[in-house]
C-alpha positions as CSV (number, residue, x, y, z in Angstrom):
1,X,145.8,78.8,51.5
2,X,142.2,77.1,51.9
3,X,140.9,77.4,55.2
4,X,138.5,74.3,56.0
5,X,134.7,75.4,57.4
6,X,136.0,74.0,60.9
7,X,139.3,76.6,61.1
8,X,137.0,79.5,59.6
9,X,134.6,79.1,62.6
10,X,137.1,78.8,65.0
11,X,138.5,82.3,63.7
12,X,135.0,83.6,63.9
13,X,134.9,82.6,67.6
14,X,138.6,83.8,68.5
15,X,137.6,87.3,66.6
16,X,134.2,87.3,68.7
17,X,135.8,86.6,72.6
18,X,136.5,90.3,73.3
19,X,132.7,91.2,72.5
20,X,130.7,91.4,75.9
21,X,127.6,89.1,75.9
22,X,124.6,91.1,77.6
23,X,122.7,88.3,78.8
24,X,118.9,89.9,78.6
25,X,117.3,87.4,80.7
26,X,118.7,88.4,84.0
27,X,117.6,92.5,83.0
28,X,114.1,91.4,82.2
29,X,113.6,90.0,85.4
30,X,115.2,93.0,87.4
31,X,112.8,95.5,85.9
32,X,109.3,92.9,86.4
33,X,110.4,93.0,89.8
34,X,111.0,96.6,89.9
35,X,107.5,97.0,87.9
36,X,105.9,95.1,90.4
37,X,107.2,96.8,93.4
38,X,106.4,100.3,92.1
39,X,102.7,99.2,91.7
40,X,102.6,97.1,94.9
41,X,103.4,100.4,96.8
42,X,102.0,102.9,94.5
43,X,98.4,101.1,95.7
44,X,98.8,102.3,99.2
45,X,98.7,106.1,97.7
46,X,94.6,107.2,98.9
47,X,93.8,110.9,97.0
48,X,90.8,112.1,95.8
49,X,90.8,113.7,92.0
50,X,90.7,117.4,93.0
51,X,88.4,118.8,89.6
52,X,90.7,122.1,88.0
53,X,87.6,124.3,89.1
54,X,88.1,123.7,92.5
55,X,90.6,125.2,94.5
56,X,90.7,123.6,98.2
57,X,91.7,125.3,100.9
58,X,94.8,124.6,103.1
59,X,95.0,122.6,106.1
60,X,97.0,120.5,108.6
61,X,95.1,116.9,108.1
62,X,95.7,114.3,110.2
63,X,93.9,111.8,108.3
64,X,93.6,110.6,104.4
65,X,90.8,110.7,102.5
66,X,88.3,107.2,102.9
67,X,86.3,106.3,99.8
68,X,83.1,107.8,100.2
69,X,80.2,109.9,98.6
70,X,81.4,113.0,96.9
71,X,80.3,116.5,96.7
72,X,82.1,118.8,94.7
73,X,81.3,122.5,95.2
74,X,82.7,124.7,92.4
75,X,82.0,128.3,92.1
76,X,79.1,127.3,89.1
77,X,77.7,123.9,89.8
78,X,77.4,121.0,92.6
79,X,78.2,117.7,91.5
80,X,77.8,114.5,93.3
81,X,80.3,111.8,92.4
82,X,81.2,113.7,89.0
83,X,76.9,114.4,88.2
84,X,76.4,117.9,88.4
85,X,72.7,118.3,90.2
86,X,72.3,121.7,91.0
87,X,73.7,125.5,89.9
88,X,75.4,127.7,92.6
89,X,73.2,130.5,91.2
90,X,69.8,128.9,91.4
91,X,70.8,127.8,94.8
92,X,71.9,131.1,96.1
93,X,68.6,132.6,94.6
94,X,66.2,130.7,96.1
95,X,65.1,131.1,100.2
96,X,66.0,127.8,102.4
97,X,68.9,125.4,103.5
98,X,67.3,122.6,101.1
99,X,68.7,121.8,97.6
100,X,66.4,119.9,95.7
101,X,68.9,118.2,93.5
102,X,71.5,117.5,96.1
103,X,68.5,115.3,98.3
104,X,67.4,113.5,95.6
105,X,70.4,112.2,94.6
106,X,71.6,111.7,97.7
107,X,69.0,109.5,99.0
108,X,68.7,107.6,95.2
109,X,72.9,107.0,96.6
110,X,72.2,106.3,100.3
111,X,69.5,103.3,99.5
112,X,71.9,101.2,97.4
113,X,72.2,97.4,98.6
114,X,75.4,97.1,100.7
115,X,77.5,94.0,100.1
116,X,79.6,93.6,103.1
117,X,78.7,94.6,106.6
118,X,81.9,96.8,107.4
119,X,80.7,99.2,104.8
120,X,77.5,99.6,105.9
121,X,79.1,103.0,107.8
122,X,80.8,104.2,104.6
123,X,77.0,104.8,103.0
124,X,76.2,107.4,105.2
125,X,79.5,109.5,105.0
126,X,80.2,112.2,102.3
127,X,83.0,114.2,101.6
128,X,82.2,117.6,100.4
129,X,85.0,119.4,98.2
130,X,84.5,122.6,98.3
131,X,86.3,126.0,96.9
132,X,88.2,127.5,99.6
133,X,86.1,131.2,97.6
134,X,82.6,129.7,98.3
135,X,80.0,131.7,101.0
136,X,79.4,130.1,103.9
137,X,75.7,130.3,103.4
138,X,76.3,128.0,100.0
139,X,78.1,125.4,102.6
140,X,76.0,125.5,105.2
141,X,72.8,124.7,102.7
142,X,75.1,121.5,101.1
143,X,75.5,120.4,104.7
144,X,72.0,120.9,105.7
145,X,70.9,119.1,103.1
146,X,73.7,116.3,104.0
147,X,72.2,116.2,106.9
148,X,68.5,115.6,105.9
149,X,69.4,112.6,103.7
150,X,70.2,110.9,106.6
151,X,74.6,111.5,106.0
152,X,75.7,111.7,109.2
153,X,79.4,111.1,108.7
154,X,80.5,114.5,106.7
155,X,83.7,115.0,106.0
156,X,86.1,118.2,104.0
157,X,88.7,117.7,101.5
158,X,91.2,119.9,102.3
159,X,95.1,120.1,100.7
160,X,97.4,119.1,103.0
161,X,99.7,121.9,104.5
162,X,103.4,120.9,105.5
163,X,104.6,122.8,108.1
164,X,108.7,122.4,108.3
């Protein structure tokens, strides 16, 4: 028996019922609005890039980090804002609370044009990162220097300690 094209689809269609349709449509818009959320919240998140070379030391902070000048103090080098402008070693070795490198490219930083007037504060803050192993002495010179290029706002990155 013959069937006409008309029965064989309607065969095709009674065969084809007990398949579940996945309608695509309504999944693609779940996961752009679960993309979006993650990133809308994921923006609120304020860290500073901790370099491998520098281990921070431990404390209960009450506040998070602000986007400002940083100065990373590893057991070799000082870099400002990822530019490394002076070694630990020729600091140590030589007499004084001044590092050369560290003024010079502090003030080049500290007389950029500001755009807004609410960030006019943020130009004279830095953060200093320093290795929880450093001297004191080494500290006390980046700060002192801090200090004479006009940063009056000095803050230190510390990891956060949870108490429980």
């Amino acid at each position: 028996m013959q069937l006409t094209p008309l029965q064989k689809r309607a065969e095709r269609n009674e065969r084809n019922k007990s398949q579940v349709d996945l309608n695509l449509v309504a999944l693609i818009d779940i996961f752009t609005i679960l993309i979006f959320f993650l990133l809308s919240s994921a923006s609120g998140v304020e860290l500073l890039a901790s370099p491998k070379a520098v281990k921070l030391p431990e404390s209960v902070a009450d506040k998070s980090p602000r986007e400002t000048i940083v100065v990373v103090v590893s057991a070799s080098d000082i870099l400002v804002d990822g530019r490394k402008v002076a070694s630990v070693a020729d600091v140590m070795g030589r007499p004084g609370d001044l590092i050369a490198g560290l003024k010079d490219e502090l003030d080049l930083l500290a007389n950029r044009q500001v755009i807004r007037a609410e960030n006019q504060a943020q130009t004279q803050a830095v953060t200093i990162m320093g290795d929880k192993d450093i001297p004191y002495s080494l500290l006390r010179k980046v700060m002192v220097t801090a200090a004479r290029a006009n940063f009056t706002d000095v803050s230190f990155a510390v990891r956060r300690k949870y108490t429980s």
